[in-house]
MILO-431073 format. One record per residue (C-alpha): residue number from 1; residue in one letter; z, y, x. Coordinates in steps of 0.1 Angstrom, whole numbers, plus 5000, padded with zeros to 4 digits. Example, Ala and Ser with C-alpha at 12.3 -4.5 7.8 and 13.67 -1.06 7.14 Angstrom:
! MILO-431073
@num: 1, residuo: A, pz: 5078, py: 4955, px: 5123
@num: 2, residuo: S, pz: 5071, py: 4989, px: 5137
This chain:
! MILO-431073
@num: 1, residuo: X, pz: 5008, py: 4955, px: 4966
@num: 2, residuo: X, pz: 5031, py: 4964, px: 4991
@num: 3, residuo: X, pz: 5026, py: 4933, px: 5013
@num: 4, residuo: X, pz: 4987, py: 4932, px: 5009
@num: 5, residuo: X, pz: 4989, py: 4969, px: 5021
@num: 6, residuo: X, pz: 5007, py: 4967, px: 5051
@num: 7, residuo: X, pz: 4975, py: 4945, px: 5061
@num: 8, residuo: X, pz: 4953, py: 4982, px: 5073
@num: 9, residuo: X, pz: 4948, py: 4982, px: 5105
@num: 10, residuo: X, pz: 4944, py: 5019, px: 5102
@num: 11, residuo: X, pz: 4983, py: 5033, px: 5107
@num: 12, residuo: X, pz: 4980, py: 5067, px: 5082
@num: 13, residuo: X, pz: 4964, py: 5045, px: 5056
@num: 14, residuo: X, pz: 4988, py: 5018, px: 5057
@num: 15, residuo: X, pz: 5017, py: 5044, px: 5056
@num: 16, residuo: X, pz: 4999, py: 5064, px: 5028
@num: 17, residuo: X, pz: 4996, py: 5036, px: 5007
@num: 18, residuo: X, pz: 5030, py: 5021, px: 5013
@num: 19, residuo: X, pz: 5043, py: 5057, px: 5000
@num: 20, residuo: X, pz: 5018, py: 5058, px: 4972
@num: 21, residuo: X, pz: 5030, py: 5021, px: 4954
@num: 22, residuo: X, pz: 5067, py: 5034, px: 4963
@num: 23, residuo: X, pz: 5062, py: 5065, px: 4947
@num: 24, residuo: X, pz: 5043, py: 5049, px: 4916
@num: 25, residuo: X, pz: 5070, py: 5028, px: 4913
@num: 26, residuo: X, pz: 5095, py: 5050, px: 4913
@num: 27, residuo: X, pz: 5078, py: 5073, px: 4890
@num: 28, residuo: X, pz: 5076, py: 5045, px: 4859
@num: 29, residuo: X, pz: 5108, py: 5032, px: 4867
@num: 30, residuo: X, pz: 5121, py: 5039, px: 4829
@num: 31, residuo: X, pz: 5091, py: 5030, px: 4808
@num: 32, residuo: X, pz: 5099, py: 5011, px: 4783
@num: 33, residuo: X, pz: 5070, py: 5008, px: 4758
@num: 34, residuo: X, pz: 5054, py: 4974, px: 4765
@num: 35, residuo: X, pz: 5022, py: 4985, px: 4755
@num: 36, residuo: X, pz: 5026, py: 5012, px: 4785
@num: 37, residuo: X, pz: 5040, py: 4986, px: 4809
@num: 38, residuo: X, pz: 5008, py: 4966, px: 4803
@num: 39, residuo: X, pz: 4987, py: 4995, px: 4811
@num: 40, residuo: X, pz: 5004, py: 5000, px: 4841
@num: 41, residuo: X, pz: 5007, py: 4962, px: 4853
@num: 42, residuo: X, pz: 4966, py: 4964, px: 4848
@num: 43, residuo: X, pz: 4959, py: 4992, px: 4868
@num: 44, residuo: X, pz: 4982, py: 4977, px: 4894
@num: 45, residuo: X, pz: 4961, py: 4941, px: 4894
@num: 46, residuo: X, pz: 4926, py: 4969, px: 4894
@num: 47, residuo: X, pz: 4947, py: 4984, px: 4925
@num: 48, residuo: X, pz: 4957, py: 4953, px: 4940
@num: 49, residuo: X, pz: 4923, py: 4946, px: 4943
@num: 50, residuo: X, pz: 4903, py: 4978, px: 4958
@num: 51, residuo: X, pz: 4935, py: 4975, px: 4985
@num: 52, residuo: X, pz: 4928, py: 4941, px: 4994
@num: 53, residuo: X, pz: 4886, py: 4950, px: 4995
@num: 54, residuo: X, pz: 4895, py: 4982, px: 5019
@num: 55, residuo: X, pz: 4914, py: 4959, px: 5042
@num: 56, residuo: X, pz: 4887, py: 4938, px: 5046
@num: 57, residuo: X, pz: 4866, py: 4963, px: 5059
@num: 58, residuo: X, pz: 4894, py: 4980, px: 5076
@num: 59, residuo: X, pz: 4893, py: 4948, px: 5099
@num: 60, residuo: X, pz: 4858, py: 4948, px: 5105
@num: 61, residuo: X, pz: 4859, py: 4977, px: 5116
@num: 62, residuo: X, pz: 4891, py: 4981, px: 5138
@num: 63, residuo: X, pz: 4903, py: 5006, px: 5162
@num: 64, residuo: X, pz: 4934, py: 5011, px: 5191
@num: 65, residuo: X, pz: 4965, py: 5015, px: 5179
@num: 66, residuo: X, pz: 4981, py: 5051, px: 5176
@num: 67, residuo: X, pz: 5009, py: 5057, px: 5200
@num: 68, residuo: X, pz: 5032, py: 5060, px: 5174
@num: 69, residuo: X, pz: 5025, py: 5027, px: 5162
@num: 70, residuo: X, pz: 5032, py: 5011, px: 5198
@num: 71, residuo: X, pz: 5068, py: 5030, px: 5204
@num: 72, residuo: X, pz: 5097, py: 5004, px: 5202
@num: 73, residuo: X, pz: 5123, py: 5006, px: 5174
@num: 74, residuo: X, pz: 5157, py: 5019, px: 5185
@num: 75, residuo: X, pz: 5182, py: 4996, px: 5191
@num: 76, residuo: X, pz: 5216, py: 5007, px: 5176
């Protein structure tokens, strides 16, 4: 999920989404019912899906970059 969403062309949907799957991530971490874990491996493939559909049309319908997204990356 995280690779197909770093596919937007739109910057604040590529970083809400990153922080989204992070977050969900995070959040189910320690579940350990398999039943629930097969819930939640489901909803990611439904997910997984609509992410990859919404890029699609992200690219058809692209715009400039922001400036943020053109600044270099420090060098340290």
């Amino acid at each position: 999920m995280l690779r197909e969403s770093k596919h937007f062309n739109a910057y604040n949907y590529r970083m809400y989404a990153v922080r989204r799957i992070r977050d969900a991530f995070r959040e189910n971490k320690n579940v350990k019912d398999p039943v629930e874990i097969q819930n939640l491996v489901n909803k990611a493939k439904r997910d997984l899906e609509i992410i990859r559909r919404q890029v699609q049309i992200g690219q058809l319908y692209s715009t400039d970059k922001l400036v943020i997204e053109n600044q270099e990356k420090p060098r340290t």
